[in-house]
VEXKELUM-888760 format. One line per field, with one value per residue (C-alpha): residue number from 1; residue in three letters; x, y, z. Coordinates in Angstrom, 3 decimals. Layout:
% VEXKELUM-888760
resi [NUM,...];
resn [ALA,...];
east [X,...];
north [Y,...];
up [Z,...];
***
This chain:
% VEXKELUM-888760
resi [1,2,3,4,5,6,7,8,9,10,11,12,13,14,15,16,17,18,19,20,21,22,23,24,25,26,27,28,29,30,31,32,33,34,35,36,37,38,39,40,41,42,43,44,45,46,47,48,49,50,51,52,53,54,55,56,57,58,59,60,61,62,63,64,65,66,67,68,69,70,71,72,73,74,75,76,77,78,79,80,81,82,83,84,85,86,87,88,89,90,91,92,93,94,95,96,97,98,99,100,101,102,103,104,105,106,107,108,109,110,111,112,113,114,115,116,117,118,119,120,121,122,123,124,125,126,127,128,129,130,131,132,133,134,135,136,137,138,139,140,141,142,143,144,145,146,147,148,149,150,151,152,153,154,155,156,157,158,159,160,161,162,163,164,165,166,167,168,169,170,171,172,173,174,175,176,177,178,179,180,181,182,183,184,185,186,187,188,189,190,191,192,193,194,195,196,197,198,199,200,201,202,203,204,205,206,207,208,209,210,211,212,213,214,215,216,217,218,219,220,221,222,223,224,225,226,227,228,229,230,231,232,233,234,235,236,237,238,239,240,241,242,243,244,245,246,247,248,249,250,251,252,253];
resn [UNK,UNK,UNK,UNK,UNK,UNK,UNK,UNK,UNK,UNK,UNK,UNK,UNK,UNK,UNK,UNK,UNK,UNK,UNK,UNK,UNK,UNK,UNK,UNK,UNK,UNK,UNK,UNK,UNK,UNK,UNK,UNK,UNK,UNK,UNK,UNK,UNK,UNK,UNK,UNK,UNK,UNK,UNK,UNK,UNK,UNK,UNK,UNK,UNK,UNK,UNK,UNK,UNK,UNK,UNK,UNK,UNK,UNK,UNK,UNK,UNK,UNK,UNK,UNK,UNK,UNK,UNK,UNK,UNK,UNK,UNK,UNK,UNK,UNK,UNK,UNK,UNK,UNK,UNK,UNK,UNK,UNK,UNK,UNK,UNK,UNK,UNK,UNK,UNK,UNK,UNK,UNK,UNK,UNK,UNK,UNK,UNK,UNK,UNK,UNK,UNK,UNK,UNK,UNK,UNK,UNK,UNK,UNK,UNK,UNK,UNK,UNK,UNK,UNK,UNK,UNK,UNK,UNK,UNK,UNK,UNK,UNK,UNK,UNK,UNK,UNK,UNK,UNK,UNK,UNK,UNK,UNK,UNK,UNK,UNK,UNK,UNK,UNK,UNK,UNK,UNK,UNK,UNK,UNK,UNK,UNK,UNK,UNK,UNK,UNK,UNK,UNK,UNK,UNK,UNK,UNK,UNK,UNK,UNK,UNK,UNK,UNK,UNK,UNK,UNK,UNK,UNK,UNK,UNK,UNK,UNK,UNK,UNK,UNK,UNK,UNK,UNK,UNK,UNK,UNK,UNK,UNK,UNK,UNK,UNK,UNK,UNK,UNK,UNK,UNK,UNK,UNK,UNK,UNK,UNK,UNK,UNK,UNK,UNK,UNK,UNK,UNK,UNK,UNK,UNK,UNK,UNK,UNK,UNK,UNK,UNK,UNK,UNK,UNK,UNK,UNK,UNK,UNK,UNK,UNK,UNK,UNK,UNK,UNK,UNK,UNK,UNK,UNK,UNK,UNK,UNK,UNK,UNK,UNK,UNK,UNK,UNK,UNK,UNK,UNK,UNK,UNK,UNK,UNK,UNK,UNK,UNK,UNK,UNK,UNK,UNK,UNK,UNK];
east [-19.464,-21.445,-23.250,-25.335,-29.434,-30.411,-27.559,-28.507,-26.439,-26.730,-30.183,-30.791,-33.937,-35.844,-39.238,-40.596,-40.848,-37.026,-37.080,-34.664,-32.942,-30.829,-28.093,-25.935,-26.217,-24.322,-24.718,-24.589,-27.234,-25.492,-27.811,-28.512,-26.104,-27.768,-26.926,-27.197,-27.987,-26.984,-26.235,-27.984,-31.769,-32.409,-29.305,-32.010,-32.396,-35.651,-35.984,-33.588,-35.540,-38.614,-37.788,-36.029,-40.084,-41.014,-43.311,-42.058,-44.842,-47.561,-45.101,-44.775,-41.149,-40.083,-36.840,-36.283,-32.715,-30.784,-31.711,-32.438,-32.158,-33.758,-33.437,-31.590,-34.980,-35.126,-37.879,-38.367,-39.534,-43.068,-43.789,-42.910,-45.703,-45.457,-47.354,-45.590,-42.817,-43.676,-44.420,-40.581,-39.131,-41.220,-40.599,-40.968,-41.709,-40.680,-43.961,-45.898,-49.246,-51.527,-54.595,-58.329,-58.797,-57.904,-54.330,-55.249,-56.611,-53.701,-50.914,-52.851,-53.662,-50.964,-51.497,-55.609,-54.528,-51.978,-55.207,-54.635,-57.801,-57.328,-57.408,-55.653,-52.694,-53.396,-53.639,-50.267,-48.553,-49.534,-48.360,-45.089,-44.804,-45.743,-43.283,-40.478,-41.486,-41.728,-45.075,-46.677,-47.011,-48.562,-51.522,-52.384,-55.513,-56.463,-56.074,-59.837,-59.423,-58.477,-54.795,-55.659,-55.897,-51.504,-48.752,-46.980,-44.573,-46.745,-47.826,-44.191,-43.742,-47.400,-46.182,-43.023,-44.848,-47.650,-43.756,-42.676,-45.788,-45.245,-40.968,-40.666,-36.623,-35.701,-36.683,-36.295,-36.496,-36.419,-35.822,-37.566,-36.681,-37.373,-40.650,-39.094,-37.666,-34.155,-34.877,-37.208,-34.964,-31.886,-34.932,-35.537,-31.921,-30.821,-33.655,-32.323,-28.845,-30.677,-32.445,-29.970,-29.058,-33.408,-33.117,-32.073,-32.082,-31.658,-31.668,-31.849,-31.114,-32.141,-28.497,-24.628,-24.273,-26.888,-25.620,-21.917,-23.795,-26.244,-23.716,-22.661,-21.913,-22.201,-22.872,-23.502,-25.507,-24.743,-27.033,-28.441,-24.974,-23.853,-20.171,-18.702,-19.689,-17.829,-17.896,-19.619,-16.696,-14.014,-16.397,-17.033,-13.486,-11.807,-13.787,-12.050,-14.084,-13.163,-17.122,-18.055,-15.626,-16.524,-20.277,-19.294,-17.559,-19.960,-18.521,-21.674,-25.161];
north [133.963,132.891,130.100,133.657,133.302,136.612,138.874,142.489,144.262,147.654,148.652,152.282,153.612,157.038,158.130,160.661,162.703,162.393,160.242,157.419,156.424,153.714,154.490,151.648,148.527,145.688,142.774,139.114,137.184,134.279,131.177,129.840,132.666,136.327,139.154,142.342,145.265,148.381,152.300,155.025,155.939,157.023,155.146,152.814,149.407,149.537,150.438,147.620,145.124,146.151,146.613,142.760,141.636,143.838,146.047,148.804,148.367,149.877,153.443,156.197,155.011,157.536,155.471,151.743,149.943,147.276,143.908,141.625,138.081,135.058,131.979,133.617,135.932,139.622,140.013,143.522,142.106,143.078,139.191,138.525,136.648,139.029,136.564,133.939,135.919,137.019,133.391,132.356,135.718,136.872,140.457,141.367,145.237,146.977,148.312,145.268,144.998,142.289,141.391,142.083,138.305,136.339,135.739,132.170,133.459,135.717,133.215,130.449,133.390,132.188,128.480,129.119,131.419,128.782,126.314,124.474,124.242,120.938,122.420,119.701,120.661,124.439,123.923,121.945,124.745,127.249,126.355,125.321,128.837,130.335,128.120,129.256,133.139,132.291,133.482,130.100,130.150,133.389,132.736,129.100,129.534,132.627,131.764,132.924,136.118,139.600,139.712,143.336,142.640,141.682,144.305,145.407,143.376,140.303,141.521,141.496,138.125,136.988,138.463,136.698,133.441,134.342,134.538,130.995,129.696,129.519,128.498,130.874,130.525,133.566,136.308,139.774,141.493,145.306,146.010,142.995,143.768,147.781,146.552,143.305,143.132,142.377,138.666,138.157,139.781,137.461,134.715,135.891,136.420,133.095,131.486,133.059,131.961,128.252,128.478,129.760,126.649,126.694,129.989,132.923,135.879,139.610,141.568,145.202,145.926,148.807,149.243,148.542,146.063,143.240,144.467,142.840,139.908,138.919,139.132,136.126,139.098,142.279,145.607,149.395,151.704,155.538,157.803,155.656,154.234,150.505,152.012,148.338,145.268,141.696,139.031,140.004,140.049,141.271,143.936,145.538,144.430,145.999,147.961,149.868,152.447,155.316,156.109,152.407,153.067,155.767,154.534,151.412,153.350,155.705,158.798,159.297,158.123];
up [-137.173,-139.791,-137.905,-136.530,-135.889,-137.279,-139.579,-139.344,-142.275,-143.280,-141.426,-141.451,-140.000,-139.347,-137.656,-138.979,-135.989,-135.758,-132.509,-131.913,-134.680,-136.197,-138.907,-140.287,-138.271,-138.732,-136.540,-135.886,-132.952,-132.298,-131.288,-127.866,-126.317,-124.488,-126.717,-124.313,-126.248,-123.850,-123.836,-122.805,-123.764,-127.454,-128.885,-130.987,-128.811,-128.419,-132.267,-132.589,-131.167,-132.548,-136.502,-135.587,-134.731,-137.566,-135.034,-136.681,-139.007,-136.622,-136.614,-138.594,-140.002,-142.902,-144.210,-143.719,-145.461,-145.137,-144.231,-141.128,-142.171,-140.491,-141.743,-144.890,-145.315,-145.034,-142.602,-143.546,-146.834,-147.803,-148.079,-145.115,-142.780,-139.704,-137.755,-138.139,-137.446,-134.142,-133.210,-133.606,-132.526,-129.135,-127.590,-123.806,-123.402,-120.394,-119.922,-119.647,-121.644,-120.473,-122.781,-121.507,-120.082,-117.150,-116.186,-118.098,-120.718,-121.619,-121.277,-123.469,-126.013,-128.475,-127.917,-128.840,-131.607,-133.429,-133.461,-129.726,-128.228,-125.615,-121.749,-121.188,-123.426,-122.620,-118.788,-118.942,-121.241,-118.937,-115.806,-117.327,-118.430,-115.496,-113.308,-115.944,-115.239,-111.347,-111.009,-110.564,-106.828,-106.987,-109.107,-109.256,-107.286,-108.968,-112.648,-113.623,-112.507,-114.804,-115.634,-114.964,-111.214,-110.910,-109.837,-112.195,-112.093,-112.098,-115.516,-116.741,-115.913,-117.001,-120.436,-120.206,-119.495,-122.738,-124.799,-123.345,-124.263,-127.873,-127.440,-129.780,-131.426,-129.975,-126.997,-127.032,-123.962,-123.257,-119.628,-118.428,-115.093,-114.790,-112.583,-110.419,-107.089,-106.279,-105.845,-108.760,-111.065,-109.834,-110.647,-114.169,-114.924,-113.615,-115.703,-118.766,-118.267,-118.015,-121.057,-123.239,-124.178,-125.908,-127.390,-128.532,-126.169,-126.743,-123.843,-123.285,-119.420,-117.731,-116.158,-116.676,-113.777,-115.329,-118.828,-117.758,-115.467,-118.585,-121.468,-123.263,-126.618,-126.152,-128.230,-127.005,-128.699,-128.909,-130.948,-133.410,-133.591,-132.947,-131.462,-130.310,-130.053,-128.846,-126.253,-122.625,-120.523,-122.692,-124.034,-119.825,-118.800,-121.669,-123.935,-127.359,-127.699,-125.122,-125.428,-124.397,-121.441,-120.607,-120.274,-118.781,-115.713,-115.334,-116.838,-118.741,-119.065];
***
């Protein structure tokens, strides 16, 4: 598959307080398809995701190899422009982390940051984004106020929205949906599927079930440890790996 968006060969990496890990990762994103990224906690998708936005810059990383390439660049290259970066590849947390401004302000952040200053333009941008993260209807009339003021899972999808504002080339999102209600997160999940066709998604659920309803490709993560990885359905129908079955089922995790 050599068509792939981002090629992740060879990437070892280490904290130095020995938390979650990632040891010899070799993987292909394949464009405008959802690659769900699932096993249990401390198998390195999180760490995945954030060496992939190059985040792992703000940690205390002891050992970084291998390369992640984007547009046939390592991104873990010390010339790499991180910002730049993190305007074409967006990340979702699952903790969400609204800015100190209105619920406005935070969603046209990126737009005012990349040089647009027209309300017009931003007020346009906004709402689109907003409508996409199906939160529209539930601030429209309060847009002034702090973003502060939401549930929590308002924020997630405000921070969603501040992503889609920029249509970045591809989304990661870690456990977008820990915070939502059953109906928003069928929202949000149907959205994805719709936009696929845009982007490039990574997804890291926060269970099996929307791991197997997400996944156009599919890899699980074991201990620092991509174990297997193929298409969604094949993958949770009939896994290889005795450990990915056994996950997938239940048996453990």
């Amino acid at each position: 598959m050599n068509n792939a968006k981002i090629h992740i060969r060879n990437l070892t990496l280490h904290y130095s307080d020995g938390l979650e890990s990632l040891n010899g990762i070799n993987l292909d994103i394949q464009p405008n398809a959802i690659t769900v990224i699932f096993g249990p906690a401390g198998g390195g998708k999180s760490t995945l995701l954030r060496a992939i936005n190059r985040l792992i810059d703000m940690a205390d990383v002891e050992e970084v190899s291998g390369e992640i390439l984007f547009h046939g660049k390592n991104i873990l290259d010390l010339d790499t422009d991180v910002t730049q970066l993190r305007h074409k590849i967006g990340i979702v947390f699952s903790r969400p982390i609204p800015l100190p401004l209105s619920i406005f302000g935070n969603v046209a952040f990126g737009l005012e940051v990349t040089g647009e200053h027209d309300h017009k333009i931003l007020q346009a941008k906004v709402e689109e984004a907003l409508r996409q993260a199906y939160l529209w209807d539930e601030v429209h009339d309060r847009l002034d106020e702090p973003a502060a003021s939401l549930s929590g899972g308002q924020q997630q999808r405000l921070c969603l929205a501040r992503v889609l504002t920029l249509k970045p080339e591809v989304i990661m999102l870690d456990e977008p949906t820990s915070a939502l209600d059953p109906v928003t997160t069928a929202k949000i999940e149907s959205f994805l599927h719709e936009v696929k066709s845009q982007y490039t998604i990574i997804l890291v659920p926060h269970n099996v079930s929307q791991s197997a309803r997400m996944a156009d490709y599919a890899a699980f993560f074991l201990q620092g440890k991509m174990i297997e990885y193929g298409k969604g359905k094949t993958l949770f129908i009939n896994p290889k790996d005795k450990r990915t079955q056994d996950y997938v089922t239940g048996r453990f995790g």
